[in-house]
C-alpha positions in Angstrom: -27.8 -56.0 34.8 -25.5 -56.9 38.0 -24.8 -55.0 40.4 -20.6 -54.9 39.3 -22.1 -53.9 35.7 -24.2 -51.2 37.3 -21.4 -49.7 39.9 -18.8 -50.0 36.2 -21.2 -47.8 34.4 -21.9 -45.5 37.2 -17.5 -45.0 37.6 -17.6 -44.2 34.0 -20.4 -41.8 33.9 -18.9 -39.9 37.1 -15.6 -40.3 35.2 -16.6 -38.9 31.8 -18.4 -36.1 33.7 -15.9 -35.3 35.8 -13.5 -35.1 32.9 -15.8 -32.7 30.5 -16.3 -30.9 33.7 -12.4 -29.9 34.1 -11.7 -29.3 30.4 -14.8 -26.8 30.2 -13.4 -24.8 33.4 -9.8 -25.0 32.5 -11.3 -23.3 28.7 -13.3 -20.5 31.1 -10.0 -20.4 32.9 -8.1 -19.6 29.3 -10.5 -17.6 28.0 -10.7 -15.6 31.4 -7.3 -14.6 31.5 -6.9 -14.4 27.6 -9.6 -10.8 28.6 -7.9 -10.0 31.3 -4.6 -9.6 29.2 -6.8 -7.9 26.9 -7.8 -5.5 28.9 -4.5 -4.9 30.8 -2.9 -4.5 27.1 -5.8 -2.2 26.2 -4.6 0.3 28.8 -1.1 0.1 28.0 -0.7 3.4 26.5 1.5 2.8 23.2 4.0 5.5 22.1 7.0 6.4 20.1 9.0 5.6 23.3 8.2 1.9 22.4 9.9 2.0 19.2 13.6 1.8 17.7 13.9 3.7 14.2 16.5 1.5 12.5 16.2 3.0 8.9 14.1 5.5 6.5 12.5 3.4 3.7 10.1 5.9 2.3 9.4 9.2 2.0 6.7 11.7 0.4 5.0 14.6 0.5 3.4 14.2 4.4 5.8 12.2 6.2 7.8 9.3 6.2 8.0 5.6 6.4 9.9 3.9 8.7 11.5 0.4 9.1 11.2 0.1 13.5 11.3 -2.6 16.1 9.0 -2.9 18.8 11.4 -3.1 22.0 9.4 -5.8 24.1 9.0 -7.8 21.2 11.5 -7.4 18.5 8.9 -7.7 16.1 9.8 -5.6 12.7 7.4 -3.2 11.2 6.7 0.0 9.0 6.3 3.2 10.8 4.8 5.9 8.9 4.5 8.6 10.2 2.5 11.7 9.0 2.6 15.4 10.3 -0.7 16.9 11.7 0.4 20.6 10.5 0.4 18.9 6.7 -2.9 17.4 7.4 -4.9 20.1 8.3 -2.6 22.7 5.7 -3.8 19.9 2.7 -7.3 19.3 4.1 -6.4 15.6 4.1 -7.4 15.1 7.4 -10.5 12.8 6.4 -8.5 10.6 4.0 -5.9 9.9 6.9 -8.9 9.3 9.2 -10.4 7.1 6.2 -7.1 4.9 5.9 -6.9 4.6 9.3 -11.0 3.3 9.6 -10.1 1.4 6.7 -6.9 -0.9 7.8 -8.5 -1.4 11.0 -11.5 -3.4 9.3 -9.6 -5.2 6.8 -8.8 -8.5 6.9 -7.4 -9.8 3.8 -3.9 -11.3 2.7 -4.4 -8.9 0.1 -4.6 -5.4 2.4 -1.3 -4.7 4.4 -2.1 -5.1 8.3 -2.2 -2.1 10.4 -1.6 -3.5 14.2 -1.6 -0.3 16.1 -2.0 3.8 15.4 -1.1 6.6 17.6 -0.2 10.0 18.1 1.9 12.8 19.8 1.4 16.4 19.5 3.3 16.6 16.5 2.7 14.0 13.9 0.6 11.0 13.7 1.6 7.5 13.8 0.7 3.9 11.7 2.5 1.0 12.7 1.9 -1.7 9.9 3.3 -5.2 8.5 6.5 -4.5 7.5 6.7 -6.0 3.3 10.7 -6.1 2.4 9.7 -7.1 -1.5 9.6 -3.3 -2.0 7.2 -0.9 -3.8 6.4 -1.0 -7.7 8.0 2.6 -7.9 11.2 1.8 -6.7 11.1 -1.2 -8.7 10.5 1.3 -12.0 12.9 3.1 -10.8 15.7 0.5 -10.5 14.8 -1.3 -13.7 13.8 1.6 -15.6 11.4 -1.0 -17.6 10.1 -4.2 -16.7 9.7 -7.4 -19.3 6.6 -8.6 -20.3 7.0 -11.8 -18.2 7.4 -9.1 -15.3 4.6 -6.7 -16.7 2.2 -9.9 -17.2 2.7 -10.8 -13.3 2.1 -7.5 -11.9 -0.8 -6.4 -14.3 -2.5 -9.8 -13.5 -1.9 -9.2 -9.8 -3.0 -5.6 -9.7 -6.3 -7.0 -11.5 -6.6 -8.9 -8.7 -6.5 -6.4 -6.4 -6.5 -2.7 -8.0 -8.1 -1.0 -4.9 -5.0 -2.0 -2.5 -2.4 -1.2 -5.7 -3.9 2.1 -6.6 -3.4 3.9 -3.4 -0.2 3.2 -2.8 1.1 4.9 -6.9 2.0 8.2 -6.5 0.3 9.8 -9.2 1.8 13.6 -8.4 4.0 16.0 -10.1 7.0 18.0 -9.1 7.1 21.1 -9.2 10.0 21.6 -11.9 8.4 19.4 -13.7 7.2 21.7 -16.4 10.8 22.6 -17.4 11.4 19.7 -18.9 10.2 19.6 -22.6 8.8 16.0 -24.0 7.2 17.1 -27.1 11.2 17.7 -28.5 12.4 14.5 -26.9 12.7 10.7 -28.1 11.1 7.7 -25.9 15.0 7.4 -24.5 14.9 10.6 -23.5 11.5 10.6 -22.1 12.2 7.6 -20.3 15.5 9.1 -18.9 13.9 12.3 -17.3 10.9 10.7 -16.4 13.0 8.1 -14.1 14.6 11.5 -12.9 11.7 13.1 -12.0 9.8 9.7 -10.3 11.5 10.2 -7.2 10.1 14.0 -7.0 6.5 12.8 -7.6 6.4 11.2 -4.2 7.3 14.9 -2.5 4.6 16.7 -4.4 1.4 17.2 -3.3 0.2 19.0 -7.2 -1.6 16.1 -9.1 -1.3 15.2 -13.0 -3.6 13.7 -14.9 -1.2 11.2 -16.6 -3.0 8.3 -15.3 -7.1 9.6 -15.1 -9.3 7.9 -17.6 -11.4 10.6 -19.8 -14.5 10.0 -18.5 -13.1 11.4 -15.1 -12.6 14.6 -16.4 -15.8 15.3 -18.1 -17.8 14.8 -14.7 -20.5 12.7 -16.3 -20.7 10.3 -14.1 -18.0 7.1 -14.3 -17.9 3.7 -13.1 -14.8 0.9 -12.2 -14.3 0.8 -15.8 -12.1 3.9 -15.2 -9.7 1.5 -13.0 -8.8 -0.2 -16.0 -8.0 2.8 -18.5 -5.3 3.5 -15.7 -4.3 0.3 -15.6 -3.3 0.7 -19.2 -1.7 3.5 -18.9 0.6 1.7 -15.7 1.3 -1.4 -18.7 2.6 1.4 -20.8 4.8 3.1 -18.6 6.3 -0.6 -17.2 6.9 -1.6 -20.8 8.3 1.7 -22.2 9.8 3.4 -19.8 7.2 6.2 -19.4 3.6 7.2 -19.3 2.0 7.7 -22.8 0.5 11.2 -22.2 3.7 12.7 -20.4 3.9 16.5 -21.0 5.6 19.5 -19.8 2.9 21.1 -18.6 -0.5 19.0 -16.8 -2.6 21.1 -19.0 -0.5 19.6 -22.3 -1.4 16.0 -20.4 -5.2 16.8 -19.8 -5.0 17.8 -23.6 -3.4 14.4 -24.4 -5.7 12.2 -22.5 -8.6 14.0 -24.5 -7.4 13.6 -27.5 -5.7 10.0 -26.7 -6.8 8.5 -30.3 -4.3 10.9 -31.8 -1.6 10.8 -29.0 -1.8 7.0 -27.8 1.2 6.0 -30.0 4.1 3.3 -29.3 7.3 4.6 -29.9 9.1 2.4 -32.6 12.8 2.3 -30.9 11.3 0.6 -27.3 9.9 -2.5 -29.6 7.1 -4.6 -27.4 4.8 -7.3 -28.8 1.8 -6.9 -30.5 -0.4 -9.3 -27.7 1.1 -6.3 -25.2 0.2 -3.6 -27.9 -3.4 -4.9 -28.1 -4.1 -5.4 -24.4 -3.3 -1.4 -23.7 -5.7 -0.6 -26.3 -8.2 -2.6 -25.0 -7.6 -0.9 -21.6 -7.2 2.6 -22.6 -9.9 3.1 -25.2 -14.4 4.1 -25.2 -15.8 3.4 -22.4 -18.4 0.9 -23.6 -15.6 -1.2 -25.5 -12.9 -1.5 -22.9 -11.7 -4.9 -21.8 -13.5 -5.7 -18.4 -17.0 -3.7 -19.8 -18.6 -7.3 -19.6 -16.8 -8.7 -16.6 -13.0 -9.3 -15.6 -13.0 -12.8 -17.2 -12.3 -11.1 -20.4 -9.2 -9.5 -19.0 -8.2 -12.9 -17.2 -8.9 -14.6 -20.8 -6.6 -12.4 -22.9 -3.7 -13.7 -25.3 -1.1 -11.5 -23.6 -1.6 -13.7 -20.0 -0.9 -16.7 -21.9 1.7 -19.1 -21.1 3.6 -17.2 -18.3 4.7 -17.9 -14.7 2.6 -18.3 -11.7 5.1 -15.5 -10.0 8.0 -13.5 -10.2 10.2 -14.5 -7.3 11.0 -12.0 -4.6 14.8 -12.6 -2.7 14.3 -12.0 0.5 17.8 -12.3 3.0 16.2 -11.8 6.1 12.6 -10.3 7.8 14.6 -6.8 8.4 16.1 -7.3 4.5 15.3 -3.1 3.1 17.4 -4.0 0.0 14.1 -3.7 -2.4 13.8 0.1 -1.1 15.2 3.2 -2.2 18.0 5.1 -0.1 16.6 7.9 2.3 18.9 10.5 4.6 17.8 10.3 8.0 15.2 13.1 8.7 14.6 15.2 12.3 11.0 14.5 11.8 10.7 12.2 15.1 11.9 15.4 17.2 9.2 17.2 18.6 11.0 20.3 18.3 13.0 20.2 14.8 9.4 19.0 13.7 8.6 21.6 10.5 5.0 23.5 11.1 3.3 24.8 8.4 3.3 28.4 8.8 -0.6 28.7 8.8 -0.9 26.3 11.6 1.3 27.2 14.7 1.7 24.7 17.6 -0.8 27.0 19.2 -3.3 26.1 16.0 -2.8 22.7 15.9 -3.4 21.8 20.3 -6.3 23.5 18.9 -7.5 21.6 16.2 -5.9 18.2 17.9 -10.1 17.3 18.6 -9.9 16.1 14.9 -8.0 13.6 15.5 -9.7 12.5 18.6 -9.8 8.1 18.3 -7.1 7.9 16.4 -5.6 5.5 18.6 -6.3 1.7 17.8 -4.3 -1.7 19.2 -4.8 -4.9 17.4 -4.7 -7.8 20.2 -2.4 -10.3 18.2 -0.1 -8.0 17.5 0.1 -7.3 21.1 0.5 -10.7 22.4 2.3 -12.6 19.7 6.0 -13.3 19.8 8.7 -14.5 17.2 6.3 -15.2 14.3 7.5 -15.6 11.3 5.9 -15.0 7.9 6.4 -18.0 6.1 7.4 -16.3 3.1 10.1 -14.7 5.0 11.0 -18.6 6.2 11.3 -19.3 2.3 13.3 -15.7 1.4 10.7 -15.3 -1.3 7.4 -13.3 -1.6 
């Protein structure tokens, strides 16, 4: 080899090296500063403050949801916020603390995204994706029933994923609900008050057993099978208007349930097909011959899922669009001292307890840093 050959090769190496050297500190460099703004955001303390309430979207039992923007950012998301004096009245402190535990270690498509939590003296605070398509009890409540093309999208979907789905019904009953008589009404009358009464359901806290398979209730041990008895009973009520073992009282429902080969009937005046009639008495039947006993292909496989859409379109007219959500009067619950306090737990009681809901606080970095992104569902106006 010559010596120009060898001085050529020894350029390049130098070259090469010198290059790979560079690139690797300039990625140290990156990485460096990406912790440093880490840990700098990681002490930012994150409050209310930081927040612009633009509307109610949701309210309940416990609190309220929220449609805010982040001031820094702009970035839109739900607020919900949740009073401690209800949580520690209820005993629901651990299933807060569970949700909470729970959205921070999700990370699905599936599982709506929490990207901080945070609280004040009064209530406690979630700050999560914000999802314009709306909830399926607005949408009940708006359409009173759905069609089966609908039904067949969202029953498929909730297969998918009836963990995330289930937790967000609210299966409760209000507390006039017991005046109204269903034994003496027809299905358009059932269906009439029981649209009435849906909104009330999310401001109770009393549970009914409309929707709890009877296994649940005789305490001998159940399995996920009991998912899909409810499941059933959520096809019913989206097709006709109603659940099928709606009662005056939740002892006449328990009764119901129990007895559901007598009372599981179809009313003849709200006419569905019999592929829909077979499917809900596949779901809401024994135990050991329910669709799904053998594995969920079975429920995937069934004639009612046949020839039907991929999805049912979602309009969308912009990422703060709160036109699939139900009209809420502002509330006082964001002022400290128009905030209501259970009477068993003074503000004395509850600076107190506050050690129970010591860690609540939690910061997820990307929502932190990143700015302007748009969902690209929300690019589309569909989801």
């Amino acid at each position: 080899m010559s010596n120009h050959t060898k001085e050529r090769v020894t350029m390049a190496k130098v070259t090469l090296e010198n290059f790979y050297s560079n690139l690797i500190a300039q990625h140290e460099e990156r990485e460096m500063r990406k912790e440093t703004d880490f840990l700098r955001l990681k002490r930012t303390r994150l409050g209310l403050e930081d927040f612009e309430s633009l509307k109610v979207i949701g309210r309940g039992a416990f609190g309220e949801v929220r449609l805010v923007q982040k001031k820094d950012t702009g970035h839109v998301y739900a607020m919900k916020i949740l009073r401690k004096a209800d949580m520690l009245e209820k005993e629901q402190v651990g299933h807060i603390r569970a949700e909470r535990d729970i959205l921070v270690e999700a990370d699905s498509l599936w599982v709506v995204k929490m990207f901080y939590s945070f609280q004040d003296k009064m209530n406690l605070y979630l700050i999560m994706e914000f999802l314009p398509g709306g909830d399926m009890m607005t949408l009940l409540m708006k359409k009173d029933t759905l069609t089966e093309e609908a039904t067949q999208f969202y029953i498929a979907e909730t297969r998918a994923h009836r963990t995330e789905f289930y937790k967000n019904l609210n299966h409760s009953l209000p507390s006039d609900f017991s005046k109204q008589t269903f034994n003496n009404m027809n299905s358009k009358r059932k269906a009439e008050t029981w649209k009435r009464n849906r909104r009330q359901l999310a401001f109770s806290t009393v549970g009914t057993p409309d929707y709890i398979a009877p296994e649940v209730f005789m305490q001998n041990g159940y399995n996920k099978l009991c998912d899909w008895w409810s499941l059933g009973v959520i096809m019913y009520e989206m097709l006709i208007g109603y659940p099928p073992f709606c009662s005056e009282t939740p002892q006449e429902t328990y009764r119901k349930v129990m007895n559901w080969r007598e009372t599981l009937t179809f009313p003849p005046e709200v006419p569905i097909s019999e592929k829909a009639k077979d499917l809900i008495l596949r779901f809401c039947c024994e135990e050991e011959h329910r669709i799904g006993a053998t594995g969920v292909e079975d429920i995937k496989g069934n004639a009612f899922f046949e020839g039907r859409p991929a999805a049912i379109p979602i309009e969308i007219k912009s990422i703060d669009d709160t036109s699939n959500f139900d009209e809420f009067p502002d509330s006082d619950i964001l002022q400290p001292t128009a905030a209501p306090v259970v009477s068993n737990h003074s503000e004395v009681d509850l600076k107190n307890k506050d050690w129970v809901f010591i860690n609540y606080t939690y910061k997820r970095f990307e929502g932190l840093t990143a700015r302007g992104a748009i969902p690209s569902y929300m690019k589309t106006g569909k989801r």
